[in-house]
FIVEX-701584 format. One record per residue (C-alpha): x, y, z. Coordinates in Angstrom, 3 decimals, always signed. Layout:
BEGIN
<rec x="X" y="Y" z="Z"/>
...
END
This chain:
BEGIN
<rec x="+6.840" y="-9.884" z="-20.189"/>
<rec x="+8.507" y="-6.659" z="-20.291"/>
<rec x="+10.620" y="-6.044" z="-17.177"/>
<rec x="+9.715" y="-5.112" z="-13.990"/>
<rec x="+8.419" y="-1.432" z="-12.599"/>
<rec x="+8.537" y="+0.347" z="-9.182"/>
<rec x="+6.578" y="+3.150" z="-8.055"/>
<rec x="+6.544" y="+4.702" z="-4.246"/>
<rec x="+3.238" y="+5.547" z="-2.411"/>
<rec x="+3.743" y="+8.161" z="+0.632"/>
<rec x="+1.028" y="+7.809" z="+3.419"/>
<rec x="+0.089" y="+11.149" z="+5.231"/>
<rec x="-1.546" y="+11.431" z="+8.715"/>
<rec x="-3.529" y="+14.871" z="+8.308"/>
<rec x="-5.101" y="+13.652" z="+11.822"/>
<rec x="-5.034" y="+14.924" z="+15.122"/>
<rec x="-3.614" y="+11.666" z="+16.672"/>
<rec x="-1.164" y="+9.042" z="+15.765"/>
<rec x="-1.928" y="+7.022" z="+13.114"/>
<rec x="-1.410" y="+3.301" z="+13.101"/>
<rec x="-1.120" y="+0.964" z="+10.540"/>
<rec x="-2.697" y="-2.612" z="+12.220"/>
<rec x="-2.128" y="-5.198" z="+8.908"/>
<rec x="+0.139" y="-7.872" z="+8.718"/>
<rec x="+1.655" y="-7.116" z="+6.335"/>
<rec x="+0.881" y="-3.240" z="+6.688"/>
<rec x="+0.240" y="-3.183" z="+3.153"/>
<rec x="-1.601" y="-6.355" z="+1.545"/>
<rec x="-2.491" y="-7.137" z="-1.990"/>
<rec x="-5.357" y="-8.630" z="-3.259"/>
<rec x="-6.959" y="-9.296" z="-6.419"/>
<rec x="-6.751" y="-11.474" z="-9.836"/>
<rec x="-3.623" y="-10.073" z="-10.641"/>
<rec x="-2.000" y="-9.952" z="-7.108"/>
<rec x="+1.057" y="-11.928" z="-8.204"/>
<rec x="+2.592" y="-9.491" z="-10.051"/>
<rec x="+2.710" y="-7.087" z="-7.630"/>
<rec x="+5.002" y="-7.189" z="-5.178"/>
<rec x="+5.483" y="-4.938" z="-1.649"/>
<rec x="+9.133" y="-4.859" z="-1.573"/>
<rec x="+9.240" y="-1.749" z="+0.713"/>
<rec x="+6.517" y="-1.810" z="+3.905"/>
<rec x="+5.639" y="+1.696" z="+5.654"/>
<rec x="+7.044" y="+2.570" z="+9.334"/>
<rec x="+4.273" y="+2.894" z="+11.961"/>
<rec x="+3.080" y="+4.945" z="+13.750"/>
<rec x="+2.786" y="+8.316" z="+11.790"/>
<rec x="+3.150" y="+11.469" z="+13.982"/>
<rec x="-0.198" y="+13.830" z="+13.861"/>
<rec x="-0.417" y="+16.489" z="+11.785"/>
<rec x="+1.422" y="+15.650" z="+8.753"/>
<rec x="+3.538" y="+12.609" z="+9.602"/>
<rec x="+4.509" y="+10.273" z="+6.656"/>
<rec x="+6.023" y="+7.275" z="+5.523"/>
<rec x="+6.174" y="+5.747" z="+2.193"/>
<rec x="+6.388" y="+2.092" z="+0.946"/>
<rec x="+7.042" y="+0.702" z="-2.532"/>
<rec x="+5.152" y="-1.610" z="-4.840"/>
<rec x="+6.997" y="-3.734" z="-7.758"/>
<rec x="+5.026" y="-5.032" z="-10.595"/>
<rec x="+6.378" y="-7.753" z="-12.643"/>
<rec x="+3.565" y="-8.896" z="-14.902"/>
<rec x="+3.097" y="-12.644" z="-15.862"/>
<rec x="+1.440" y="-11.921" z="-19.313"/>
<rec x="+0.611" y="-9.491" z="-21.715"/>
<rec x="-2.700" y="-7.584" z="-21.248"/>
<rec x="-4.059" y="-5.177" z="-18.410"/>
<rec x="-3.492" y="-6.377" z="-14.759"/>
<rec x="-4.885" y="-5.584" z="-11.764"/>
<rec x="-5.213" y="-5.928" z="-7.885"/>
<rec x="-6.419" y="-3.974" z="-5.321"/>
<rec x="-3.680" y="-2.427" z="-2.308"/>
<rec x="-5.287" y="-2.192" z="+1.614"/>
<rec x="-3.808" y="-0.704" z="+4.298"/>
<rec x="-5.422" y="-1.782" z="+7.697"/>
<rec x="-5.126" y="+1.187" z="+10.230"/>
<rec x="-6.628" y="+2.508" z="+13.629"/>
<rec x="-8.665" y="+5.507" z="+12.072"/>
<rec x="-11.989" y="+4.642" z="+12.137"/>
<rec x="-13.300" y="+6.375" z="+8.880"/>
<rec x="-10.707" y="+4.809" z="+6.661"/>
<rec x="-10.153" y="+1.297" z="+7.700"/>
<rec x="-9.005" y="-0.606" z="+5.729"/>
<rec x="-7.900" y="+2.256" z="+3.303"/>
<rec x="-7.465" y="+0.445" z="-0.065"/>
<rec x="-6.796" y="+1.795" z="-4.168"/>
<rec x="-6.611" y="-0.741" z="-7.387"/>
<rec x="-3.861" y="-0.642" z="-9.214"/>
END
């Protein structure tokens, strides 16, 4: 419908302990649309306090024409922010 695009997310621990991501997959989609997006890079684990990071890449490859959607979670050990999640 267009061709496919990719776009990196970074993940930073501003904590004061390690940070680890729990889901299986680390990063899930969900969502009507959650076929045409694709994880095709998953984040290392566990991020280093203080400013560790990793990063992990989404592809999206829509079926049809028109807006899509889904919604991204990352399941973690931080007990404020679990599951962390963003639509897309």
């Amino acid at each position: 419908m267009g061709g496919t695009f990719s776009r990196t997310f970074t993940i930073t621990n501003s904590g004061t302990a390690a940070l680890n991501l729990t889901g299986n997959p680390r990063v899930a989609i969900s969502g009507t649309h959650a076929a045409d997006f694709t994880v095709t890079t998953q984040p290392a684990t566990p991020l280093a306090i203080s400013g560790g990071t990793t990063t992990f890449t989404i592809e999206f490859d829509p079926s049809s024409l028109g807006v899509r959607s889904a919604t991204v979670s990352i399941a973690n050990d931080d007990s404020d922010e679990n599951p962390y999640t963003f639509a897309i």
